[in-house]
C-alpha positions as CSV (number, residue, x, y, z in Angstrom):
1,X,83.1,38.1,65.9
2,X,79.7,39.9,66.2
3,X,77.4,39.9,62.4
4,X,74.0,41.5,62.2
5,X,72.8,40.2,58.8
6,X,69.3,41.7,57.5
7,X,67.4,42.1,60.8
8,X,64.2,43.8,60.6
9,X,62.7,45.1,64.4
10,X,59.3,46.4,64.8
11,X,58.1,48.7,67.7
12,X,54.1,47.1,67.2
13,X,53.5,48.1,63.6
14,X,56.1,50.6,63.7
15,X,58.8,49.2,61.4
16,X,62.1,50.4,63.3
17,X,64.7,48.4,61.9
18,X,64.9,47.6,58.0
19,X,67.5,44.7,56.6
20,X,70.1,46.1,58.8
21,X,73.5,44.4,58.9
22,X,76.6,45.0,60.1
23,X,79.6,42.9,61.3
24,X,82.0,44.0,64.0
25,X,85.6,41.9,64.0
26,X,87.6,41.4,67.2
27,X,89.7,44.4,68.4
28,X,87.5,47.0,66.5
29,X,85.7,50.3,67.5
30,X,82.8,50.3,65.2
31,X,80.8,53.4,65.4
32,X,76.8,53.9,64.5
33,X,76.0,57.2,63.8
34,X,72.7,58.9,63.2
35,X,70.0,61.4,63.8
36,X,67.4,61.0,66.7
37,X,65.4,58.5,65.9
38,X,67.4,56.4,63.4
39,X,67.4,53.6,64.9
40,X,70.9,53.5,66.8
41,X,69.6,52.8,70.2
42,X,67.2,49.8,68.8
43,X,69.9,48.2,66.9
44,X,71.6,48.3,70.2
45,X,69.1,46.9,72.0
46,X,68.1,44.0,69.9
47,X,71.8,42.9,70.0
48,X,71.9,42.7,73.7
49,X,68.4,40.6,73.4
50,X,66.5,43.2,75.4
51,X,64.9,43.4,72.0
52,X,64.0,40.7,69.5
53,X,64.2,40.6,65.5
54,X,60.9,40.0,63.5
55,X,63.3,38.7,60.7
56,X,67.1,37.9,60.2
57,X,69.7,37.1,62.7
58,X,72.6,37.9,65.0
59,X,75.6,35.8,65.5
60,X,78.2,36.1,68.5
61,X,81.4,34.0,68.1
62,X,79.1,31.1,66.3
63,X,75.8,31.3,68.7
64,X,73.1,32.6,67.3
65,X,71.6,35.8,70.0
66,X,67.9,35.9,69.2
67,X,68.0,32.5,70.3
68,X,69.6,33.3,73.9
69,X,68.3,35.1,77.1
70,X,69.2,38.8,78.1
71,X,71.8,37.3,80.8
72,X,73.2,34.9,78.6
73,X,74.1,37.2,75.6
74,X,76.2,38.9,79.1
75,X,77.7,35.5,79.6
76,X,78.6,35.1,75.9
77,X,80.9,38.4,76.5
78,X,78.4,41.0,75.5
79,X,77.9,44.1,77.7
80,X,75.6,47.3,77.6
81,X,76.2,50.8,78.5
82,X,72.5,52.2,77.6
83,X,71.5,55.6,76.4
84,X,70.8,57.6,79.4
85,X,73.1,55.7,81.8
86,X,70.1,53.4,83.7
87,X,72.3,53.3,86.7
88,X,70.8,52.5,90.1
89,X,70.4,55.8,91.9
90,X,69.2,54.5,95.2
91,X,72.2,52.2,95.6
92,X,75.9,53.3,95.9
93,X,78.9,53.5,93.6
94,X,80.1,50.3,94.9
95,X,76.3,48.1,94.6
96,X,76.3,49.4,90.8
97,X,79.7,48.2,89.9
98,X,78.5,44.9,92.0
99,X,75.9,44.2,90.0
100,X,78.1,44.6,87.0
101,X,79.5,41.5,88.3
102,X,76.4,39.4,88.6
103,X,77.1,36.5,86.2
104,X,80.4,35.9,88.0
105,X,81.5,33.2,90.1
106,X,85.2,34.2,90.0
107,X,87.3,35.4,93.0
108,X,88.8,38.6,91.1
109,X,85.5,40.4,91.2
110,X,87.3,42.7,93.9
111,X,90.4,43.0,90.9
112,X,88.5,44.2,88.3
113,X,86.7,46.8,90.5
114,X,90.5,48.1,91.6
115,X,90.9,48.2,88.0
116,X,87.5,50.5,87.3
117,X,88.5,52.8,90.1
118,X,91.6,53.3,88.9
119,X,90.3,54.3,85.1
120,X,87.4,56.4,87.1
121,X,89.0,57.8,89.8
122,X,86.6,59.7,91.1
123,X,84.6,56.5,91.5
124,X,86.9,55.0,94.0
125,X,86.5,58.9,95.7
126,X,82.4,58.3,95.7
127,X,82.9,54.4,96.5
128,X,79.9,54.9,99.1
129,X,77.8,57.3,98.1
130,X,74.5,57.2,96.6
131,X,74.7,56.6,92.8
132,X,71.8,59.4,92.2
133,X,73.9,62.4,93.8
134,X,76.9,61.7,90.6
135,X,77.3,64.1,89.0
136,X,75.8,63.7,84.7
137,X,80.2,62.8,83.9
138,X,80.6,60.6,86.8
139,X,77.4,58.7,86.4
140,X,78.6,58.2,82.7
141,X,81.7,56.8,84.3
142,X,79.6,54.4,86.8
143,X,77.3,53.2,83.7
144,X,80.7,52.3,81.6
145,X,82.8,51.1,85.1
146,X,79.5,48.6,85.9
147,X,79.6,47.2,81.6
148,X,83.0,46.4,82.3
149,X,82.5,44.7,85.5
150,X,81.1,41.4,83.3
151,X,84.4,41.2,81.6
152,X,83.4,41.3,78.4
153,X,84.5,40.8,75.0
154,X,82.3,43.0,73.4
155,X,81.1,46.2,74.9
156,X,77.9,48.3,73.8
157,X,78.1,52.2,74.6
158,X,74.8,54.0,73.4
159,X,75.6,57.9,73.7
160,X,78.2,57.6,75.8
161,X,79.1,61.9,76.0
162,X,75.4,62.5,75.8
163,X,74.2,65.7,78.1
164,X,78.2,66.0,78.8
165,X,80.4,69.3,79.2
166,X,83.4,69.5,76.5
167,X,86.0,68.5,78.9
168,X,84.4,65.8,79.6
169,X,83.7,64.6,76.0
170,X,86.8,64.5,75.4
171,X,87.5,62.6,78.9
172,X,84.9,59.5,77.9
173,X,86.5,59.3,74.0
174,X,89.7,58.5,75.7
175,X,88.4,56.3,78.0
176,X,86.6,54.4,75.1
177,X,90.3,54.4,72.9
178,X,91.8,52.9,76.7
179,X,89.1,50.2,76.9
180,X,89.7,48.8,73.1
181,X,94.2,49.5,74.0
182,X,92.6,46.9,76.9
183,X,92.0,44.3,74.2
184,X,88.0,44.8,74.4
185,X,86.2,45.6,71.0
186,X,83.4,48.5,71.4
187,X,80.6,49.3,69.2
188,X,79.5,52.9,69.7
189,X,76.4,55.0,69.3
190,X,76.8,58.5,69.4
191,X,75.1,61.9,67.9
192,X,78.5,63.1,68.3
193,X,79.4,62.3,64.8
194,X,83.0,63.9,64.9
195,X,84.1,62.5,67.8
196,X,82.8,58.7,66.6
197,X,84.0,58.9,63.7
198,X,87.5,60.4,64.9
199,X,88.2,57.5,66.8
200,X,85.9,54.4,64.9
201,X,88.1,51.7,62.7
202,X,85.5,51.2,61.0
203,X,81.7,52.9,61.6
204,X,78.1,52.9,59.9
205,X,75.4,55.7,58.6
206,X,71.9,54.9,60.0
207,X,69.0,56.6,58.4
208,X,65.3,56.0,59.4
209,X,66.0,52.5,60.1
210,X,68.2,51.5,57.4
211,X,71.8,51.4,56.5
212,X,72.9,54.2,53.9
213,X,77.0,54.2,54.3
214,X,79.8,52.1,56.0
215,X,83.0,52.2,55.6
216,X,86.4,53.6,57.5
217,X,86.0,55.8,60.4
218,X,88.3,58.6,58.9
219,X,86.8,58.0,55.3
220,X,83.6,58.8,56.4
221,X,84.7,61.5,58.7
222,X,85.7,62.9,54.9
223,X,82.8,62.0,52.8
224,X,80.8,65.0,51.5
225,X,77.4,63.3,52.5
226,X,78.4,62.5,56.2
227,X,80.1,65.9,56.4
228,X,77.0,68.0,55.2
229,X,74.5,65.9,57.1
230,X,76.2,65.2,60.5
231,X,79.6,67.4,61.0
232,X,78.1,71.3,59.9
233,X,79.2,71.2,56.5
């Protein structure tokens, strides 16, 4: 469905990104896990086309992404919930989850936001108010609600339960397991090794740019290396 194969990404001479590939098959949650500064957000970026690869290539149900605008990889079905939400804090609940919708021409925009509400209720609660008095947890839940808005076949979450209480952790994992029962594959980034790994089909170890392990979710959740480096031993 989605395969990254040998892309190399560069922040100036900064070399960010080094022969990374990956593939992600329809259905899947495919975790990324890493420490600050790995890579994880990059890899993210470059597959939403926000960033571009120096060398190798990224291909979406046969089109090739580098070769695509921003907008249209959203079009193609890809989505992108980025580190540190990015929501629109001057405009309300309702304009964010609008502008989730911008590439549709479809008369069941107002369906699909029924649909967000009712995974987030406490959206449909804060339907008018401003977006930058959410609380950290319900602006999580605005970033996710308005990546879903594009119905999309694939969605990116970059540290989804980042700055997040336990409860609420545990609150966003099971929203991530409802989206993929929902039929929508997810690729996600998180420092919360245990919990991406907990819940990943299949995941990958990113290390100063580079790919050291893939494999399983729960084989990796049990491998000495991940364990001692990630999970506390």
């Amino acid at each position: 469905m989605l395969t990254v194969d040998a892309i190399n990404v560069y922040y100036g001479a900064i070399h960010a990104l080094n022969d990374v590939s990956l593939e992600v098959q329809q259905g899947e949650i495919v975790s990324i896990i890493g420490s600050n500064g790995a890579g994880k957000s990059t890899l993210l970026r470059t597959i939403s086309g926000l960033l571009r690869p120096r060398t190798g290539t990224i291909s979406f149900l046969g089109t090739s992404l580098p070769d695509v605008s921003p907008d249209h990889i959203v079009r193609l079905g890809i989505s992108h919930s980025p580190e540190g939400r990015r929501i629109f804090t001057n405009m309300s609940v309702m304009e964010n989850l609008q502008l989730g919708a911008f590439i549709r021409r479809d008369g069941e925009i107002q369906k699909d936001m029924d649909m967000v509400m009712g995974r987030f209720p406490r959206l449909r609660e804060r339907i008018k108010q401003s977006a930058g008095t959410l609380s950290g947890g319900e602006q999580q839940m605005l970033a996710i609600g308005r990546a879903l808005m594009s119905r999309p076949k694939v969605v990116l979450l970059d540290e989804p339960s980042l700055g997040l209480a336990p409860n609420l952790v545990t609150e966003i994992f099971n929203i991530i397991l409802d989206i993929n029962k929902d039929g929508v594959t997810v690729v996600v980034v998180e420092q919360n090794a245990h919990r991406a790994l907990e819940i990943a089909h299949r995941a990958y170890v990113l290390e100063t740019g580079t790919i050291v392990l893939s494999g399983a979710g729960k084989d990796l959740l049990h491998n000495p290396k991940v364990k001692e480096a990630y999970l506390g031993g």
